[in-house]
MIVO-388077 format. One record per residue (C-alpha): y, z, x; residue in three letters. Coordinates in nm, 3 decimals. Last residue first. Layout:
% residues N
<<Y Z X> 'ALA'>;
...
//
This chain:
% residues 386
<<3.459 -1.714 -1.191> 'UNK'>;
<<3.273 -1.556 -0.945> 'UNK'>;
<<3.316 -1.190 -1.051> 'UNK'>;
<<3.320 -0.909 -0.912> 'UNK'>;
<<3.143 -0.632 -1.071> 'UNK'>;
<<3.190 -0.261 -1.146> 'UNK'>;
<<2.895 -0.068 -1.328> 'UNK'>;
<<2.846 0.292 -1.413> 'UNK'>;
<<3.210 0.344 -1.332> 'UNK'>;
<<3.318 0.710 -1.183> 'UNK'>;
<<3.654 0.535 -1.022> 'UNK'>;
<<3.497 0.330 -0.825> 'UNK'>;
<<3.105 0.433 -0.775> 'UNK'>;
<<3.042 0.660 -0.482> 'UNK'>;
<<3.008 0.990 -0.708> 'UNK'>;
<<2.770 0.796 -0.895> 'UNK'>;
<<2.540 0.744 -0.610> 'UNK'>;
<<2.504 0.387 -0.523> 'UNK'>;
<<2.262 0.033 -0.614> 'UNK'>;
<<2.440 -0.239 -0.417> 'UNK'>;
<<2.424 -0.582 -0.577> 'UNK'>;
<<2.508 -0.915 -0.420> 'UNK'>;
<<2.469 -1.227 -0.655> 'UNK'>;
<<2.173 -1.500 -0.576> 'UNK'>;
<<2.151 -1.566 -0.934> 'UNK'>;
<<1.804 -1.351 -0.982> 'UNK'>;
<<1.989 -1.093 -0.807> 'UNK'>;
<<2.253 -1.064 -1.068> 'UNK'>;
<<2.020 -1.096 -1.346> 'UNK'>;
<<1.824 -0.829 -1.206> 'UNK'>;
<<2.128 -0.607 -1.190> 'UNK'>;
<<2.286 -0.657 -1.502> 'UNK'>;
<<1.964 -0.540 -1.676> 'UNK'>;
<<1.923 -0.263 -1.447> 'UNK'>;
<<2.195 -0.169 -1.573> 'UNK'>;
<<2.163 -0.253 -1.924> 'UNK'>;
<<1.871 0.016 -1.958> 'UNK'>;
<<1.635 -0.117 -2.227> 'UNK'>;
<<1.670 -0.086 -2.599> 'UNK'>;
<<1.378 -0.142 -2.800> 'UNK'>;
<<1.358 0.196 -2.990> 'UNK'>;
<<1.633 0.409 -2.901> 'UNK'>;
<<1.765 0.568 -2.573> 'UNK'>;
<<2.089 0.782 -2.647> 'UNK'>;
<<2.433 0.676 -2.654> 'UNK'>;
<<2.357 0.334 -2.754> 'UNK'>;
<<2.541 0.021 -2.677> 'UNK'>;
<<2.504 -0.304 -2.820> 'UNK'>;
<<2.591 -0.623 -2.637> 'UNK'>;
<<2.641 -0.958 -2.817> 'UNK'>;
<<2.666 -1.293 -2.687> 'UNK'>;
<<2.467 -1.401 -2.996> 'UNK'>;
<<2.212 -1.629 -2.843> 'UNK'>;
<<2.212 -1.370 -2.532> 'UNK'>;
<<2.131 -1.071 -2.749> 'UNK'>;
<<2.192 -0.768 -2.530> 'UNK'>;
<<2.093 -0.451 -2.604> 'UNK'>;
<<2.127 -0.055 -2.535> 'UNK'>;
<<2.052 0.238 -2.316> 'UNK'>;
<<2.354 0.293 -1.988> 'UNK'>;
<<2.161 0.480 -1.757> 'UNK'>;
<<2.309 0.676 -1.488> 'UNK'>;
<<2.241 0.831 -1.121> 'UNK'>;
<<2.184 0.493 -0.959> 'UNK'>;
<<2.545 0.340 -1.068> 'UNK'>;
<<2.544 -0.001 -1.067> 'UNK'>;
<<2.786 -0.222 -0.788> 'UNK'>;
<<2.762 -0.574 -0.895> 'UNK'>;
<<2.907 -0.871 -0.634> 'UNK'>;
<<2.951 -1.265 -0.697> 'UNK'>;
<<2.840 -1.194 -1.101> 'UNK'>;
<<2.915 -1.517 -1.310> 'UNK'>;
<<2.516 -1.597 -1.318> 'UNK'>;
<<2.504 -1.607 -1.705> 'UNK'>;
<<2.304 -1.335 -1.724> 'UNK'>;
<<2.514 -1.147 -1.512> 'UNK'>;
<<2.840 -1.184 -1.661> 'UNK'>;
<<2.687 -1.128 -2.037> 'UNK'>;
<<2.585 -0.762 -1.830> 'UNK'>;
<<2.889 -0.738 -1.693> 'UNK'>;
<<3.109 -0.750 -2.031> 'UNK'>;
<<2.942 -0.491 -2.169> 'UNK'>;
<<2.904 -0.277 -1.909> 'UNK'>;
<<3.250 -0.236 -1.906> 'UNK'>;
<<3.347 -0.257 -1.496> 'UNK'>;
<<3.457 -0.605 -1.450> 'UNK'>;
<<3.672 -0.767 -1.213> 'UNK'>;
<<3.776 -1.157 -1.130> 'UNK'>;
<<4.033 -1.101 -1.365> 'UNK'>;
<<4.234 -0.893 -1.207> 'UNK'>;
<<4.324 -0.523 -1.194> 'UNK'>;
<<4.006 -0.478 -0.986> 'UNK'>;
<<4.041 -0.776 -0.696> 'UNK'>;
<<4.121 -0.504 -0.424> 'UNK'>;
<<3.883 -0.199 -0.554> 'UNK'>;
<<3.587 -0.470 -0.627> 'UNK'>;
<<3.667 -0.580 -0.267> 'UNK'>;
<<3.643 -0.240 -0.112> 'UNK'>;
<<3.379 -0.130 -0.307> 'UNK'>;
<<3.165 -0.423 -0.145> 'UNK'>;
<<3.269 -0.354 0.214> 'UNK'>;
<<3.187 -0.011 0.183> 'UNK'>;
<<2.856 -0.081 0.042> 'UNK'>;
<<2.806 -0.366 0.394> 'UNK'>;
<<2.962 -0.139 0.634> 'UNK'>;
<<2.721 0.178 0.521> 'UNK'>;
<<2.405 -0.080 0.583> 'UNK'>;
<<2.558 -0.168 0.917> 'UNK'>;
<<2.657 0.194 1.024> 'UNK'>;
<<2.289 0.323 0.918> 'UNK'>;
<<2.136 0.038 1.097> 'UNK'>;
<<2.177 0.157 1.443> 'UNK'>;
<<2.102 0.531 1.346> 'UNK'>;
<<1.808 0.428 1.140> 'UNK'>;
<<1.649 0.303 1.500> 'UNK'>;
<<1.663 0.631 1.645> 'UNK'>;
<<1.487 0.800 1.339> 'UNK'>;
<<1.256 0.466 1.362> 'UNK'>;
<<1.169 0.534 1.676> 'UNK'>;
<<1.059 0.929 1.600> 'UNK'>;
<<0.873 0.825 1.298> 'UNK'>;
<<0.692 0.578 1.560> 'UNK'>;
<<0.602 0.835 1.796> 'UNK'>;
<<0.852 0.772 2.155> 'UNK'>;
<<0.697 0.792 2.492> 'UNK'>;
<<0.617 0.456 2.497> 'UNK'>;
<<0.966 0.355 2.386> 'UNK'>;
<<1.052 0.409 2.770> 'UNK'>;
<<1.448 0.427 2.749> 'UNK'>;
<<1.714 0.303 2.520> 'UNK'>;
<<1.715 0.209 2.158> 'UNK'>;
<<1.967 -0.134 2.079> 'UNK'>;
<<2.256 -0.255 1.954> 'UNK'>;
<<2.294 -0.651 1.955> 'UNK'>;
<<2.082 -0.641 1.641> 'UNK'>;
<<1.810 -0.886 1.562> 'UNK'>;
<<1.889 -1.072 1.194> 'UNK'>;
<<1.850 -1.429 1.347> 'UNK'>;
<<1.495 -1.398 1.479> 'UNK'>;
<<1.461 -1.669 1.774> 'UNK'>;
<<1.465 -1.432 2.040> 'UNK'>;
<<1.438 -1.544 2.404> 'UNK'>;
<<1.674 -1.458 2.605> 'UNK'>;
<<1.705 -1.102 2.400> 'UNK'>;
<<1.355 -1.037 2.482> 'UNK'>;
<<1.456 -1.042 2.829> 'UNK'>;
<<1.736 -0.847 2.784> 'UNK'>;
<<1.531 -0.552 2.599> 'UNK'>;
<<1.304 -0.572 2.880> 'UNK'>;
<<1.577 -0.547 3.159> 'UNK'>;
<<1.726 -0.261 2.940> 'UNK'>;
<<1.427 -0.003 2.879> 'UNK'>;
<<1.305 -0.002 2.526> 'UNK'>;
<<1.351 -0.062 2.185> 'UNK'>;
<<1.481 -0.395 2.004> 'UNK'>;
<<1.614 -0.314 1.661> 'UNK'>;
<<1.553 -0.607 1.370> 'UNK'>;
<<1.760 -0.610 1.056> 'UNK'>;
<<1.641 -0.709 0.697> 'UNK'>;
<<1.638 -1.094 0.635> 'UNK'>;
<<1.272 -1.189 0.594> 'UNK'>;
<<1.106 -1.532 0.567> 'UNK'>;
<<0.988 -1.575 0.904> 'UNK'>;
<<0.956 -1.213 0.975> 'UNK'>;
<<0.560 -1.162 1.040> 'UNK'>;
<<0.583 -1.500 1.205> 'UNK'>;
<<0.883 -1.449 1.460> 'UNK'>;
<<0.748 -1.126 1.547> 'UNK'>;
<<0.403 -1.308 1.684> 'UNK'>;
<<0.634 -1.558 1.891> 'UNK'>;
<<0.832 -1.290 2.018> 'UNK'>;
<<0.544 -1.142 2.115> 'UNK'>;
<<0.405 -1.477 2.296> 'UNK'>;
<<0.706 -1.498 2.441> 'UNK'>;
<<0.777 -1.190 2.554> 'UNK'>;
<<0.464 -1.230 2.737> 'UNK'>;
<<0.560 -1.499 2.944> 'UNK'>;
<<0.844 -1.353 3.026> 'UNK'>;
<<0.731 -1.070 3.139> 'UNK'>;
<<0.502 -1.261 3.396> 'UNK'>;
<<0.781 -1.459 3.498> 'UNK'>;
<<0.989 -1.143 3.595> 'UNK'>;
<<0.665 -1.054 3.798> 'UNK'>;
<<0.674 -1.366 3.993> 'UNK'>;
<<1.044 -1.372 4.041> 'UNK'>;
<<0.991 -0.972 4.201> 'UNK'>;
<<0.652 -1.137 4.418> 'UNK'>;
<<0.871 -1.343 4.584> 'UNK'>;
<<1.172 -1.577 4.455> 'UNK'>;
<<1.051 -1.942 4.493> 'UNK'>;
<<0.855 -2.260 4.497> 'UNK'>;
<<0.512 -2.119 4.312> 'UNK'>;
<<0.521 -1.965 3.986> 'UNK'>;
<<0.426 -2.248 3.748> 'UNK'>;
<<0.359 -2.177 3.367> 'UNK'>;
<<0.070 -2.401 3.239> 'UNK'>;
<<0.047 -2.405 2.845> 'UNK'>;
<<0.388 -2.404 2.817> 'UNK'>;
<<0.581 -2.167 2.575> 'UNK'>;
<<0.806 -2.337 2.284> 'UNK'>;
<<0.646 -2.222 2.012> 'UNK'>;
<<0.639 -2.460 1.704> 'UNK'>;
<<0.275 -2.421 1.606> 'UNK'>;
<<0.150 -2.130 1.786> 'UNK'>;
<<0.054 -2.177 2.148> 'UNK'>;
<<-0.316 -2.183 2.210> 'UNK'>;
<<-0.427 -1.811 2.422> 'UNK'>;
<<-0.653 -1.879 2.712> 'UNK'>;
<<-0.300 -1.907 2.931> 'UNK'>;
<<-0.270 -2.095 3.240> 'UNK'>;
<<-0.153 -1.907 3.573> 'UNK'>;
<<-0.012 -2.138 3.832> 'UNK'>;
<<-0.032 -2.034 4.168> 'UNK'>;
<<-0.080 -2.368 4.372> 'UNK'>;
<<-0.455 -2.264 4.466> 'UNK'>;
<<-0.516 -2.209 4.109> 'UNK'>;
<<-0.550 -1.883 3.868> 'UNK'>;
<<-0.699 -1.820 3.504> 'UNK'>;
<<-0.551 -1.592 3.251> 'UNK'>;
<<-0.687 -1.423 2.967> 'UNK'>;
<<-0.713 -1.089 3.154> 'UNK'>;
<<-0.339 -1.164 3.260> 'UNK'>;
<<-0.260 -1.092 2.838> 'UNK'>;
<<-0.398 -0.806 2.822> 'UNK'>;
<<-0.245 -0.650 3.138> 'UNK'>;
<<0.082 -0.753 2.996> 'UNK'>;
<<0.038 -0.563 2.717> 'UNK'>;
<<-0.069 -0.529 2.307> 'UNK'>;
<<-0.160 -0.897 2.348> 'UNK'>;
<<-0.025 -1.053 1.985> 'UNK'>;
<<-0.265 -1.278 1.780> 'UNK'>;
<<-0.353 -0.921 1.611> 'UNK'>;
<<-0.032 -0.824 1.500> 'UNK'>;
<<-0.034 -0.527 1.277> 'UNK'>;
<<0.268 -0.387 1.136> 'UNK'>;
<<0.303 -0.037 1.234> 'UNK'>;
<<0.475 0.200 0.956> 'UNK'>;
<<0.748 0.412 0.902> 'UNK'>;
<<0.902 0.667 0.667> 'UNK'>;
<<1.231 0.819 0.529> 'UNK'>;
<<1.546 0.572 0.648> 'UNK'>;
<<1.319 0.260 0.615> 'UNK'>;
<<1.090 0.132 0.902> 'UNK'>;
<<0.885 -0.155 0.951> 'UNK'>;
<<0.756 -0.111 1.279> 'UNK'>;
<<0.649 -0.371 1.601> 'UNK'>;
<<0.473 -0.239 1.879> 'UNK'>;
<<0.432 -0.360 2.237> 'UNK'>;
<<0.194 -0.127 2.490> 'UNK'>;
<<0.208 -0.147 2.859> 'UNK'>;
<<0.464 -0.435 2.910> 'UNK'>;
<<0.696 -0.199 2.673> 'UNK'>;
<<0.901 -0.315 2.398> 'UNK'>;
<<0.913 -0.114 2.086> 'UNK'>;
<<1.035 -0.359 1.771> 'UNK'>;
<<1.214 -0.168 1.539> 'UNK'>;
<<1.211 -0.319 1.206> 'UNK'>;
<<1.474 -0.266 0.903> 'UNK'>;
<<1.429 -0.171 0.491> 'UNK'>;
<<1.697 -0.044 0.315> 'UNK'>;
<<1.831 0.326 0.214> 'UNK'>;
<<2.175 0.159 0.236> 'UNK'>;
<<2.129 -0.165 0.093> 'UNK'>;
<<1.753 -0.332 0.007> 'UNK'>;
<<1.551 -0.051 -0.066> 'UNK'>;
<<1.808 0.148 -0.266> 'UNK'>;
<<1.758 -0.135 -0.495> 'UNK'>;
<<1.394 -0.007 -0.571> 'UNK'>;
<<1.518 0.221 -0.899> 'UNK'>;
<<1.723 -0.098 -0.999> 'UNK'>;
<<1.381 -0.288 -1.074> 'UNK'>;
<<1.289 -0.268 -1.451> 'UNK'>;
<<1.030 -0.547 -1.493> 'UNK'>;
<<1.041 -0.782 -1.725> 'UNK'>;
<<0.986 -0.826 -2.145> 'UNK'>;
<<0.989 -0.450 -2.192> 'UNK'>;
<<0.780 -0.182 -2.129> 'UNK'>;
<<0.964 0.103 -1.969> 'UNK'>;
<<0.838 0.447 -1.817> 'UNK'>;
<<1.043 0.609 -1.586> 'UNK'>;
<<1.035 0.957 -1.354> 'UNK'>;
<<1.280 1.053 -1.129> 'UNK'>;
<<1.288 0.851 -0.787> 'UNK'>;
<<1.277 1.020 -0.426> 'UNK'>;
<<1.260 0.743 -0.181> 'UNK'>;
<<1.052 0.636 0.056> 'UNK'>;
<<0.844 0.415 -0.204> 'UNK'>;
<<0.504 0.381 -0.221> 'UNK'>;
<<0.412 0.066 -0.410> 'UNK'>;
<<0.147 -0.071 -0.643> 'UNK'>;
<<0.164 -0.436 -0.777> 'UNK'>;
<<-0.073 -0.541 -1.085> 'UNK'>;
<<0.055 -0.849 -1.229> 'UNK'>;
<<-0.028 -1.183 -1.430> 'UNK'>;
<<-0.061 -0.996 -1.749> 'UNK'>;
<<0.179 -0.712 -1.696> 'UNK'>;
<<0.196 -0.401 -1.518> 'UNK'>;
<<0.411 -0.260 -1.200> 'UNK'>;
<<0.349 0.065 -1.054> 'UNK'>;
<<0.611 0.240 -0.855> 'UNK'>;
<<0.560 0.597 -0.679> 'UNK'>;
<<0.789 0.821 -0.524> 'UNK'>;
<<0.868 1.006 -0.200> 'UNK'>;
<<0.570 0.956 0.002> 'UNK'>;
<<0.236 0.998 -0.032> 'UNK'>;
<<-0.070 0.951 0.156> 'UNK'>;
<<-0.326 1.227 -0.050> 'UNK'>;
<<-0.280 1.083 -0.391> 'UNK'>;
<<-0.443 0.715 -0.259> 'UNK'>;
<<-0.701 0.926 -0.008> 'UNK'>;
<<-0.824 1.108 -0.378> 'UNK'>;
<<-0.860 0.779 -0.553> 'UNK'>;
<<-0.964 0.900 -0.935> 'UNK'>;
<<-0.607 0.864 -1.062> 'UNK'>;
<<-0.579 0.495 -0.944> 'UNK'>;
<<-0.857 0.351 -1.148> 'UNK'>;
<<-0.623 0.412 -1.434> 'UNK'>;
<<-0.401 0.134 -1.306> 'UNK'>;
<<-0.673 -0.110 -1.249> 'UNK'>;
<<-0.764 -0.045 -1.643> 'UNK'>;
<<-0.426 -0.032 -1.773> 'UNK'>;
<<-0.340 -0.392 -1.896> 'UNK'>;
<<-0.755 -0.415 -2.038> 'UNK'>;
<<-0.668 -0.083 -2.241> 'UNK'>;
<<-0.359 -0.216 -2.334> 'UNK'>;
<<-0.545 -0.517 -2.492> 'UNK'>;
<<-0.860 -0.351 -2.632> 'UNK'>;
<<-0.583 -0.064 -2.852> 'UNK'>;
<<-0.367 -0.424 -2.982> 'UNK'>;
<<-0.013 -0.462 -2.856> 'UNK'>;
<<0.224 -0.421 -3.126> 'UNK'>;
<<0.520 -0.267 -2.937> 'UNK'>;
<<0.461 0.060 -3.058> 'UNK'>;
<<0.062 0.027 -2.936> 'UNK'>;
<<0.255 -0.053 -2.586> 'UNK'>;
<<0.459 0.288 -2.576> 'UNK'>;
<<0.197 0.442 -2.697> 'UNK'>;
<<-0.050 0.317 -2.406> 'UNK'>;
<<0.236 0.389 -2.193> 'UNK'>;
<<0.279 0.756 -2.291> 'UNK'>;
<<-0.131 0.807 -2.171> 'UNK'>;
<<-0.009 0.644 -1.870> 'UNK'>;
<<0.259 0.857 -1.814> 'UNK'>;
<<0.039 1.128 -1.876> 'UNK'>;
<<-0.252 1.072 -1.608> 'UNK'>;
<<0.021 1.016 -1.340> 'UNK'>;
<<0.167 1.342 -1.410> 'UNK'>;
<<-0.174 1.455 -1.348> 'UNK'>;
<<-0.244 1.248 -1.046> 'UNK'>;
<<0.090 1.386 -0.899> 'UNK'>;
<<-0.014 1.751 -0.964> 'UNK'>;
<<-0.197 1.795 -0.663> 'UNK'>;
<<0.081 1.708 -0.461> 'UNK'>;
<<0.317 1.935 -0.669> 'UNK'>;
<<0.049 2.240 -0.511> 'UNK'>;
<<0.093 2.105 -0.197> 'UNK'>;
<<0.164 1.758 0.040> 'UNK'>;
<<0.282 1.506 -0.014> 'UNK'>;
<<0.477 1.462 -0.268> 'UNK'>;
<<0.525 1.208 -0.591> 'UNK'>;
<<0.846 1.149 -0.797> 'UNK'>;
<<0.697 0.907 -1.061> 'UNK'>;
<<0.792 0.525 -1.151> 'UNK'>;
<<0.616 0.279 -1.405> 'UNK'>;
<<0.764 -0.048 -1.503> 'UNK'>;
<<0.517 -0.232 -1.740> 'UNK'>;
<<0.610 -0.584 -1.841> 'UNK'>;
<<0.502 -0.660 -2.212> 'UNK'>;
<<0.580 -0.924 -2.246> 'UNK'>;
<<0.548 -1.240 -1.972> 'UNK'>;
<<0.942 -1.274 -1.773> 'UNK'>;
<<0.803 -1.242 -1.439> 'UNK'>;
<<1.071 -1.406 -1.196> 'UNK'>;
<<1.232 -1.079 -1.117> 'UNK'>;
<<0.886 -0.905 -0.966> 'UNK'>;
<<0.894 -1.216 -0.763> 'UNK'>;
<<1.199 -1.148 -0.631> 'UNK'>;
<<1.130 -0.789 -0.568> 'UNK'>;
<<0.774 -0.888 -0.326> 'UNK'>;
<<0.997 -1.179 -0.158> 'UNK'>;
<<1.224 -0.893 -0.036> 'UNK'>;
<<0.971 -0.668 0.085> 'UNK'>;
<<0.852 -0.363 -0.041> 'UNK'>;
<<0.694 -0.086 0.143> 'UNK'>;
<<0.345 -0.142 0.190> 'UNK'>;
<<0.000 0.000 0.000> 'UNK'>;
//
């Protein structure tokens, strides 16, 4: 079970097949509450089965929806690697399962998509970044948010430089050639010549090279189609190096000093948070900043129910949405009508998170904040394209 990627949200935002099943819990790990989790688990489910029968879905259908989620209450390694909260997404065509390093209060909708805005966080200030440790003794890349970590495996990648040499042979003229093919586009040479110049210290360099290569090469796959930052750890000529040859455009100039060997991966990405913290903070800064300029215009919104008509007609450049409310009601597109409801009722979904996955799905910017960071208290402010 990963963190989420972006690819994994946007598809969640292209599945429009009733009923969609958004499921989130506060989970722990560790404790009494631990032990819990499966219980609160076990009633949120039993409220979804409701839920759906409310919605006209027949007993032997919601059954068949919940089945692989109900297998999940019996996996005692599942309850036992937790974070800070638990997503679980439900619909025809999808079962998706995430841990999330984030604390998240508990929500059950069924509506005709998935309710997302609880996994923003992911993807601004609480977002996802990679550190990648570089040692010639032992290279690891992590995918890191501000709570947890984890390695991402790359098996086509030598762990070290005395890995790769194993799979090298030797000639008279002192060319090494590697037993590894290139990867389709790489740039390395199959035969890498070392003779002609600069002593054993040139030799060495080439050696490092070399094997830069072939993990940037590696890194270069696992992030192909991924935008969240990269932080290069280790000692400076190695972070240099790399830096010659990177072809990953989100790798920061900032790095972590020193010997990441002797570094735990929690304790790398602590170090690594602290280069992207500033950069995520820049970005929600620089968003309330330009609501705040253009917000006595009329390229600003901040009633909820003119942003969410904005959104779902893809008018929305920016939307900042309030984390810590909910704003219950509808929105009948045919009728360009919103309704808002001071409490939840029947069929009303939160028009927050409606705004917001309408906003992403247009390729609009939307930061997910603390109420006390919202302008002026708003649940929603937006700036608008047009």
């Amino acid at each position: 079970m990963n963190l989420m990627s972006r690819v994994e949200l946007n598809s969640l935002l292209k599945e429009s097949e009733f009923p969609c099943i958004s499921l989130y819990m506060p989970t722990h790990t560790a404790g009494s509450d631990n032990r819990q989790d499966p219980i609160r688990y076990k009633n949120l489910l039993r409220d979804c089965r409701e839920t759906l029968k409310q919605h006209g879905v027949r007993s032997r259908e919601a059954d068949g929806l919940l089945d692989k989620p109900r297998r999940l209450m019996d996996e005692a390694s599942f309850w036992r690697h937790q974070s800070g909260g638990l997503a679980v997404f439900v619909s025809p065509g999808t079962f998706g399962v995430y841990r999330l390093p984030l604390r998240t209060e508990e929500l059950l909708t069924v509506s005709g998509r998935f309710h997302v805005k609880p996994l923003l966080p992911l993807f601004s200030r609480d977002g996802l970044f990679y550190v990648l440790a570089l040692s010639q003794k032992h290279v690891r890349l992590l995918q890191c948010s501000r709570y947890s970590s984890r390695e991402v495996e790359m098996p086509d990648v030598p762990a070290s430089i005395d890995e790769m040499m194993a799979g090298m042979t030797f000639d008279r003229a002192h060319q090494f050639h590697t037993g590894t093919p290139s990867p389709p586009g790489s740039d390395r040479a199959a035969v890498f010549h070392t003779q002609g110049g600069g002593g054993e210290d040139s030799v060495k360099k080439k050696y490092v090279l070399e094997f830069f290569r072939l993990v940037r090469d590696g890194v270069h796959k696992r992030l192909a189609d991924r935008d969240e930052p990269l932080v290069l750890a280790g000692v400076e000529f190695d972070r240099a190096s790399y830096h010659e040859l990177d072809k990953y455009p989100h790798t920061l100039s900032e790095g972590i000093g020193g010997n990441p060997d002797l570094l735990s991966g929690d304790e790398l990405c602590r170090r690594g948070w602290e280069v992207v913290e500033p950069v995520f903070s820049r970005q929600e800064s620089d968003a309330v900043a330009a609501y705040e300029q253009l917000e006595h215009t009329t390229r600003a919104a901040r009633d909820v129910r003119k942003v969410a008509p904005a959104a779902y007609e893809g008018r929305i450049q920016t939307l900042l949405v309030s984390l810590d409310d909910h704003v219950w009601g509808t929105y009948v597109p045919e009728h360009d009508h919103v309704e808002v409801h001071d409490t939840r009722q029947a069929g009303d979904e939160d028009l927050l998170d409606f705004a917001a996955a309408h906003a992403l799905k247009h390729g609009g910017n939307v930061h997910a904040l603390g109420g006390d960071a919202m302008p002026g208290g708003a649940s929603a402010a937006a700036v608008l394209r047009f």
